[in-house]
MIVEXTI-865400 format. One line per field, with one value per residue (C-alpha): residue number from 0; residue in one letter; x, y, z. Coordinates in steps of 0.1 Angstrom, whole numbers, plus 5000, padded with zeros to 4 digits. Example, Ala and Ser with C-alpha at 12.3 -4.5 7.8 and 13.67 -1.06 7.14 Angstrom:
% residues 2
num	c(0, 1)
residuo	c(A, S)
xx	c(5123, 5137)
yy	c(4955, 4989)
zz	c(5078, 5071)
% end
This chain:
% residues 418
num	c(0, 1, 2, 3, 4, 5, 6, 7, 8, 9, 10, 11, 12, 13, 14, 15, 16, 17, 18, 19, 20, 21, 22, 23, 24, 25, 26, 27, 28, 29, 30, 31, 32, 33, 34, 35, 36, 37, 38, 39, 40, 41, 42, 43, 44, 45, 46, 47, 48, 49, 50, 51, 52, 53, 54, 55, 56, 57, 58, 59, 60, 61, 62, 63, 64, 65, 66, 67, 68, 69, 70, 71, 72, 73, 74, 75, 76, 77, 78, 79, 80, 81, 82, 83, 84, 85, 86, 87, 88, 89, 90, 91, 92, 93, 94, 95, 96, 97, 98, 99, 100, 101, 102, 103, 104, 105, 106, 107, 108, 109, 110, 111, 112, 113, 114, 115, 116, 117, 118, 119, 120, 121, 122, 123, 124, 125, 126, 127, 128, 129, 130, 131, 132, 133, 134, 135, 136, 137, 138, 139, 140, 141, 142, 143, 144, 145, 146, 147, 148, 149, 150, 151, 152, 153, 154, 155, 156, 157, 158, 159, 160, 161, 162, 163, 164, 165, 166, 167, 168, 169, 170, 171, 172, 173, 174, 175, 176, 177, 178, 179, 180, 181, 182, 183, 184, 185, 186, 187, 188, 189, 190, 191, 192, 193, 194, 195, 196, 197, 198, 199, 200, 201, 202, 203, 204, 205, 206, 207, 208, 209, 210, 211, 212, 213, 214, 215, 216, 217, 218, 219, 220, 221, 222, 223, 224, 225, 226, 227, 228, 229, 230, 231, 232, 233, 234, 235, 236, 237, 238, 239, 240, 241, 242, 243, 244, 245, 246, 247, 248, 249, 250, 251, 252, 253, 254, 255, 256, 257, 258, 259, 260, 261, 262, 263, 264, 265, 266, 267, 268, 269, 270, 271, 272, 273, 274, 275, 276, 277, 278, 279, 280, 281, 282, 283, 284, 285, 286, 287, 288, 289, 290, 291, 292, 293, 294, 295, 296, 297, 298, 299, 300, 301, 302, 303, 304, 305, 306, 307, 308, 309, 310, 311, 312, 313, 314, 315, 316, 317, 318, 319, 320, 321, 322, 323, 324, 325, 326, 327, 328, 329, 330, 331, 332, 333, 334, 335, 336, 337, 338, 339, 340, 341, 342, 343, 344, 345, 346, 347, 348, 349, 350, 351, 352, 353, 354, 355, 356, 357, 358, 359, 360, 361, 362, 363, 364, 365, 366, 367, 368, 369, 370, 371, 372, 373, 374, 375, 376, 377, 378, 379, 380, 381, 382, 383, 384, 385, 386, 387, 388, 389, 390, 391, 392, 393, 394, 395, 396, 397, 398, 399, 400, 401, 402, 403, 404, 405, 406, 407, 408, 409, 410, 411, 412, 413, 414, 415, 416, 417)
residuo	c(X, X, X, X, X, X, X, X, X, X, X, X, X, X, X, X, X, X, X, X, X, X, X, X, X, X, X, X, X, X, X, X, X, X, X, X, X, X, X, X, X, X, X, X, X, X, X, X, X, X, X, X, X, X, X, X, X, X, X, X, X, X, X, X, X, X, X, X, X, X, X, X, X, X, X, X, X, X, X, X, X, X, X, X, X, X, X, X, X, X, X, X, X, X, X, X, X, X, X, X, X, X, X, X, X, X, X, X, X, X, X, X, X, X, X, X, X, X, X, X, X, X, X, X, X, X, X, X, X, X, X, X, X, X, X, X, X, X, X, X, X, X, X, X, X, X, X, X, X, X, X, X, X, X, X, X, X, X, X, X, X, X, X, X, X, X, X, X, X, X, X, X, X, X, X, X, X, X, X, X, X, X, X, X, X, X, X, X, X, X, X, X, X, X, X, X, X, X, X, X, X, X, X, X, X, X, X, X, X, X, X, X, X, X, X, X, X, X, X, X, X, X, X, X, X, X, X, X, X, X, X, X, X, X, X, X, X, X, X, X, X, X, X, X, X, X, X, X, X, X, X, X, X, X, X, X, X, X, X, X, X, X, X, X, X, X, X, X, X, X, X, X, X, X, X, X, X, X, X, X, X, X, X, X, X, X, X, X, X, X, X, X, X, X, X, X, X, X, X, X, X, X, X, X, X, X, X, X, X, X, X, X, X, X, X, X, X, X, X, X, X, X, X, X, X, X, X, X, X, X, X, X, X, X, X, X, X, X, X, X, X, X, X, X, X, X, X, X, X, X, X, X, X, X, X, X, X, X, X, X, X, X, X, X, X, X, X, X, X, X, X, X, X, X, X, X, X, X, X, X, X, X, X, X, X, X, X, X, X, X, X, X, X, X, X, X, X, X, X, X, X, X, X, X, X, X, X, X, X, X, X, X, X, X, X, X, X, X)
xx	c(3238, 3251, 3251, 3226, 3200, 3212, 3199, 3167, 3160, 3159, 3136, 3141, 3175, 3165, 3182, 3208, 3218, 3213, 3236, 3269, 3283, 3315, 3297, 3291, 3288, 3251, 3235, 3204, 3177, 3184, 3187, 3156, 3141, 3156, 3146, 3106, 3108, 3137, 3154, 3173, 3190, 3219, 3248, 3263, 3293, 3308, 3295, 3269, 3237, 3231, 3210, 3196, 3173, 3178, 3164, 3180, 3212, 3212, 3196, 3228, 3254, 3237, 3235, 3276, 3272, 3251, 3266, 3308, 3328, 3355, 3348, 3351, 3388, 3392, 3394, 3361, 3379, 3407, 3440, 3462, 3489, 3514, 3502, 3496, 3534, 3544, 3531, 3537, 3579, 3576, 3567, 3528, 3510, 3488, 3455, 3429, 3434, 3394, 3370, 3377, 3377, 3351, 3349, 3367, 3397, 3380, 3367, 3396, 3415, 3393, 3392, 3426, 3433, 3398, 3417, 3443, 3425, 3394, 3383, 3410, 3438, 3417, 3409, 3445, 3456, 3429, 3454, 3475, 3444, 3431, 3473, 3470, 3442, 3449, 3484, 3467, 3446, 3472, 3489, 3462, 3446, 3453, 3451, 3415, 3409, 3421, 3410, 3399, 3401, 3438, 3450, 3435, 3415, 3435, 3465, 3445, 3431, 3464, 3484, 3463, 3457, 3500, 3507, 3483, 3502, 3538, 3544, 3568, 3555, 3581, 3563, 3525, 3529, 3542, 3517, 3487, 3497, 3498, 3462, 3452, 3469, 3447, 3415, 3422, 3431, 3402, 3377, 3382, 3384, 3421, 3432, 3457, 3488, 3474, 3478, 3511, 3521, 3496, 3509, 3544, 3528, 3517, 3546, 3562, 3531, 3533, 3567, 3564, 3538, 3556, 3585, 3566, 3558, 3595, 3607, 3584, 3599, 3632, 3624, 3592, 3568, 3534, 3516, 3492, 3515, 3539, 3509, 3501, 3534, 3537, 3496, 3514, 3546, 3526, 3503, 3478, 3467, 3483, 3507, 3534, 3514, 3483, 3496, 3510, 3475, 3456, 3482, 3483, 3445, 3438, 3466, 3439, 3407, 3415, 3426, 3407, 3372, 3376, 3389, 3357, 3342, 3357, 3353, 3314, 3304, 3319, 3304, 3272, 3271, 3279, 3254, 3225, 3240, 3214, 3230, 3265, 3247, 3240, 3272, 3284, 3261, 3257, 3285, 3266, 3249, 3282, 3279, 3243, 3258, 3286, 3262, 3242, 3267, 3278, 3246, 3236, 3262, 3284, 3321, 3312, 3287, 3291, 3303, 3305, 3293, 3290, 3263, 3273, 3242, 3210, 3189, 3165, 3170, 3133, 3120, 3152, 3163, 3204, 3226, 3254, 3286, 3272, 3280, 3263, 3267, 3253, 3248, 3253, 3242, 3209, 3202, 3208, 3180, 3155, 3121, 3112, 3134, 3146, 3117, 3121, 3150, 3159, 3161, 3200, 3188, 3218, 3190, 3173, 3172, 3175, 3208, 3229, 3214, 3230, 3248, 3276, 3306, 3285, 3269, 3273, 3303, 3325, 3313, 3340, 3364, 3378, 3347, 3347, 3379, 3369, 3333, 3354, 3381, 3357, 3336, 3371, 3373, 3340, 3344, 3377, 3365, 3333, 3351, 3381, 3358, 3318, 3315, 3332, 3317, 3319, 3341, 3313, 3308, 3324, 3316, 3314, 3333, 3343, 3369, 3357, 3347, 3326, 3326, 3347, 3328, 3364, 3357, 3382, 3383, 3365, 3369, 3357, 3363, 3361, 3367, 3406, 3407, 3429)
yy	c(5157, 5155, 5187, 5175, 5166, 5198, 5219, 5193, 5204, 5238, 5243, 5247, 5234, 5264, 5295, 5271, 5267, 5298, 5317, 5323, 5336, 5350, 5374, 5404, 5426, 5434, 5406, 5429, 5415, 5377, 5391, 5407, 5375, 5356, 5380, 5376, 5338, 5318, 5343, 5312, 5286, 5261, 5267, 5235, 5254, 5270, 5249, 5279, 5286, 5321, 5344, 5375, 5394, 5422, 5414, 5374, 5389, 5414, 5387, 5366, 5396, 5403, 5363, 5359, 5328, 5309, 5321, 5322, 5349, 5320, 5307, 5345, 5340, 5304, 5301, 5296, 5271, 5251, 5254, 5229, 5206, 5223, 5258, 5247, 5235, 5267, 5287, 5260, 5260, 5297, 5303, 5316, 5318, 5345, 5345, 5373, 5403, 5406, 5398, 5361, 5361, 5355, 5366, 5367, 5367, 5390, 5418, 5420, 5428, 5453, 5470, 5476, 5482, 5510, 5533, 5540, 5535, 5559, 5590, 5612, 5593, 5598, 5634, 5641, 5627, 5648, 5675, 5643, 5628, 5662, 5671, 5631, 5635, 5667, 5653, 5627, 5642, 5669, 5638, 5637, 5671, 5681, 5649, 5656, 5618, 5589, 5553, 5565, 5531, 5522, 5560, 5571, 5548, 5518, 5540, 5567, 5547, 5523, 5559, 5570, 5538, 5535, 5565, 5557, 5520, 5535, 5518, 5541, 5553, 5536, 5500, 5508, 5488, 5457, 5458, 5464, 5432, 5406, 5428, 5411, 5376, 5376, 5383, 5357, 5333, 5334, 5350, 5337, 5306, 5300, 5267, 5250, 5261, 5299, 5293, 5287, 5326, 5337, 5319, 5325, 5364, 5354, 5346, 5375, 5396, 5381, 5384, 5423, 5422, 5405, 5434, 5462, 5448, 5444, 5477, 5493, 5478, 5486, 5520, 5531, 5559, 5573, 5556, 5524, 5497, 5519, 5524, 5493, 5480, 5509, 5500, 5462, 5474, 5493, 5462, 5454, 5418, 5418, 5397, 5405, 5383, 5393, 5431, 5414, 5399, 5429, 5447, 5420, 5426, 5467, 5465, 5448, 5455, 5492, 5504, 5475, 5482, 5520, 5521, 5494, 5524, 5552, 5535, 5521, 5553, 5578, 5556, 5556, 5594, 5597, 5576, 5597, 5629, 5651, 5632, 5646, 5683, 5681, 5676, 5700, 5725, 5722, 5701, 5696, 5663, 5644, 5630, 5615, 5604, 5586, 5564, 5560, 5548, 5519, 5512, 5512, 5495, 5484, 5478, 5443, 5422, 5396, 5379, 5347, 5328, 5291, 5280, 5264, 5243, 5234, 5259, 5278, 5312, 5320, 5288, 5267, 5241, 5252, 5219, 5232, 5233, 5244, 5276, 5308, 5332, 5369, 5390, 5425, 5441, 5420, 5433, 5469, 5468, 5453, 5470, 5461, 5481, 5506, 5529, 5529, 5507, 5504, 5542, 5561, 5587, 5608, 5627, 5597, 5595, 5554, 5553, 5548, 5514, 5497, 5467, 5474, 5470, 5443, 5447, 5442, 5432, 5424, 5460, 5471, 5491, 5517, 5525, 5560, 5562, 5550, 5573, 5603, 5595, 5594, 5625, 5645, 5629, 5641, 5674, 5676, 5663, 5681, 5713, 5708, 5689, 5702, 5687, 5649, 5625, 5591, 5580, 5566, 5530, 5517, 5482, 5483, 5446, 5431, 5409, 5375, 5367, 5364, 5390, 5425, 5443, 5456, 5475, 5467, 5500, 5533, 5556, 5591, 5626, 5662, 5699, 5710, 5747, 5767)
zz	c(7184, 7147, 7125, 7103, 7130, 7149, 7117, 7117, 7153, 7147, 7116, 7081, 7062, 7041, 7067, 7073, 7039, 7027, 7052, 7043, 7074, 7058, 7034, 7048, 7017, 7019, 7043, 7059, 7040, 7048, 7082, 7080, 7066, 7094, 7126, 7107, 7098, 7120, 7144, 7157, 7132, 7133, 7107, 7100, 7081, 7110, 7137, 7155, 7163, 7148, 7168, 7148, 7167, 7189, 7229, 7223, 7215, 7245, 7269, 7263, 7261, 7299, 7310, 7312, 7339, 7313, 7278, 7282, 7262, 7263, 7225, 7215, 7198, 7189, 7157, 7138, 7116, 7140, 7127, 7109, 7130, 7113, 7125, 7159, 7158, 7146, 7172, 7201, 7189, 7187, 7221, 7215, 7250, 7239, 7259, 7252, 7271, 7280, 7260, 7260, 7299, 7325, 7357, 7385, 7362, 7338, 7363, 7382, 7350, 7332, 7366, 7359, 7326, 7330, 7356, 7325, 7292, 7298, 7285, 7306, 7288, 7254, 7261, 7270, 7229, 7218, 7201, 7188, 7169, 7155, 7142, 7129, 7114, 7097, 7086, 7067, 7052, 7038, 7020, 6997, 6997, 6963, 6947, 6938, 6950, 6969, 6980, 7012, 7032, 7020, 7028, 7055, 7073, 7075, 7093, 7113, 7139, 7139, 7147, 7175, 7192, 7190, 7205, 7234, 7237, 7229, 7198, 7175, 7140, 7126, 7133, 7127, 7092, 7106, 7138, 7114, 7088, 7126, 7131, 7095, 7103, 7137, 7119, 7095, 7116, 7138, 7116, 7088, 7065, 7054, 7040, 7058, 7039, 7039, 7079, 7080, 7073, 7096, 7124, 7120, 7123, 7155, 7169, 7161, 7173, 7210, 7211, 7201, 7231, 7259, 7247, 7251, 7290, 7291, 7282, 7306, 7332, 7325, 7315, 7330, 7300, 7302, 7284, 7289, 7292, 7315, 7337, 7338, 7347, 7375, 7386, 7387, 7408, 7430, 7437, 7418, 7412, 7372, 7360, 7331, 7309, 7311, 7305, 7272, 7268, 7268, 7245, 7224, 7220, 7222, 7192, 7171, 7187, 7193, 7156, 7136, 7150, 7141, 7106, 7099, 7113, 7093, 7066, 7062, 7080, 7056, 7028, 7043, 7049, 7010, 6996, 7017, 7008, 7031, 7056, 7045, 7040, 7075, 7090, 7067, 7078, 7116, 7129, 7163, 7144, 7143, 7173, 7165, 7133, 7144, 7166, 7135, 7113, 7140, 7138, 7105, 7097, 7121, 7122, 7141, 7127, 7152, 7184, 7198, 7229, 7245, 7266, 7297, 7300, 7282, 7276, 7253, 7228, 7213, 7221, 7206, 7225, 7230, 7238, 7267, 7246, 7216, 7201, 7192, 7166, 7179, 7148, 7161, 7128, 7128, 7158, 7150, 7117, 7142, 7134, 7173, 7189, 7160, 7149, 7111, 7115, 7077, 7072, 7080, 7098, 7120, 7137, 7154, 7189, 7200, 7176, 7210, 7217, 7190, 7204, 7178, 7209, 7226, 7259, 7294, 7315, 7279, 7262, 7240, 7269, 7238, 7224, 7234, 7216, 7188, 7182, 7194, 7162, 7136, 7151, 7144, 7110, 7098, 7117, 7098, 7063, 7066, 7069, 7043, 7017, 7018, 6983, 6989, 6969, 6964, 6931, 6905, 6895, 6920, 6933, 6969, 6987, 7020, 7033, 7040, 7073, 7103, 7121, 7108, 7078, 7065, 7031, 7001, 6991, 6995, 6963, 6968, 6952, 6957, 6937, 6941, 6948, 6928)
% end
């Protein structure tokens, strides 16, 4: 089936037009539009079927034998010869540590990797986040203001998740510009020549992988790669490679997914400022807030599957190979699930079933780390800065893509104390 009698077959050439899947500055009300009108429609653009209500999207999170996780990281626009050729003569074998996967391979791997990157390893860091955190934040204390994506967000997360994996302070910078190349290069919609620099990244960030494997097995360390590599010598079914693979995709996932967080939740905590009273006030509604912010506005605004044979979302007739777009955020503003789904509200009690880190057997495996980061934040913040503010006019933007809401810049203020 072409793309233009794909987008015939599904209903109006108006939805499929319309959406820009890249633009996720303010998107909610075409989604709301969308989950009323046409809460299935083809996307010529990129190729999907985009799915925007909230019980398709977790039917097909829960249905892994009919709707494959194995599209999840191609990239949405297929790269150039001359990229592929740099990353083939470089030596690129990355393969996604989980989320791409499908069972048995996938199982028997997150098994693994869930006996060492769980809440007791988090819990234990716990001190380490909190003295991060704090250190931070004294960097701009006095300063009155700060952009606080670019100077806190975008390296807080990286820090923490690092000293979990083992990677030295010294190289957070570098690891965090591959962590842009990767979304880029799958998210995103570089020309050819703006691939080439991206992939040569690449290279460079599997190699830094496959390294990290290596040094723990010369020199053993607690932390998750060394307990992977001793889980491996001791047995378990895990090859070298596939440790590199699931470093090579905690050290985006795990730090990229969080400072999304940090970022849109603070801002969103601002603009309803008796939402920021609140936390300021009785710091036990944190925890609901933090769930409300992911799902108010999520770090992830959407996943990908592939159907595996023909079948039917909301009575749409899905071709097997053809791809779907899952729009997490959609799904989170939906009116039939969400009571009041439009209003930010840190006190609501269905906040939790946002499907912000997926759902089912592929559900975001450091999503406990990330909530309990940004809880300390706005403990920390809360405490330190009762009056923070956002910076006025201010034009609030996003890096173009599919799937990462990633602020430009987050401008906010406060009283210095004497």
């Amino acid at each position: 089936m072409t793309s233009a009698s794909m987008a015939t077959a599904v209903g109006s050439v108006g939805f499929t037009q319309e959406f820009d899947p890249f633009d996720l500055t303010d998107p909610f009300e075409f989604y709301a539009r969308s989950r009323a009108e046409e809460p299935v429609f083809y996307n010529a653009e990129i190729d999907h079927f985009v799915v925007t209500r909230y019980d398709d999207i977790k039917a097909i999170f829960t249905n892994w034998n009919l709707f494959s996780s194995e599209n999840a990281q191609q990239p949405l626009r297929p790269l150039c010869a001359a990229a592929k050729k740099v990353m083939t003569d470089g030596g690129f074998t990355a393969y996604s540590g989980m989320s791409a996967r499908v069972p048995p391979d996938h199982t028997r791997i997150r098994k693994i990797v869930q006996s060492c990157f769980g809440m007791r390893r988090f819990k234990a860091i716990e001190p380490d986040i909190r003295q991060i955190v704090e250190t931070a934040i004294d960097r701009f204390a006095k300063s009155g203001a700060v952009d606080f994506y670019a100077e806190f967000a975008r390296d807080v997360p990286a820090f923490v998740l690092f000293k979990l994996v083992g990677v030295p302070d010294k190289d957070v910078t570098m690891v965090k510009s591959w962590a842009v190349s990767r979304a880029l290069l799958t998210w995103g919609t570089l020309t050819d020549d703006e691939q080439i620099p991206h992939a040569k990244n690449m290279v460079q960030y599997w190699d830094y992988c496959r390294a990290l494997v290596q040094k723990r097995q010369d020199n053993p360390t607690d932390d998750l790669p060394g307990d992977l590599v001793r889980l491996q010598s001791e047995g378990a079914d895990i090859s070298g490679d596939e440790i590199a693979g699931v470093l090579y995709s905690i050290l985006f996932a795990g730090h990229e997914t969080t400072t999304t967080l940090m970022g849109n939740g603070l801002r969103e905590l601002l603009e309803h400022r008796d939402s920021w009273n609140m936390i300021c006030e009785d710091p036990s509604t944190i925890t609901g807030a933090v769930d409300e912010c992911l799902r108010f506005s999520p770090s992830i605004a959407a996943w990908r599957r592939t159907a595996l044979a023909d079948t039917q979302v909301a009575g749409i007739d899905i071709p097997k190979g053809a791809n779907l777009l899952l729009v997490m955020a959609s799904a989170n503003r939906d009116s039939a699930v969400f009571k009041d789904a439009d209003i930010f509200d840190i006190k609501r009690t269905d906040a939790r079933k946002h499907l912000t880190f997926g759902y089912g057997i592929h559900a975001c495996v450091g999503q406990q780390l990330s909530k309990m980061e940004f809880a300390i934040t706005l403990e920390t913040l809360s405490k330190r800065f009762p009056d923070l503010r956002l910076a006025p006019n201010q034009t609030f933007s996003f890096i173009r893509n599919s799937s990462f809401r990633v602020p430009v810049a987050l401008n906010v203020e406060w009283d210095v104390k004497a």
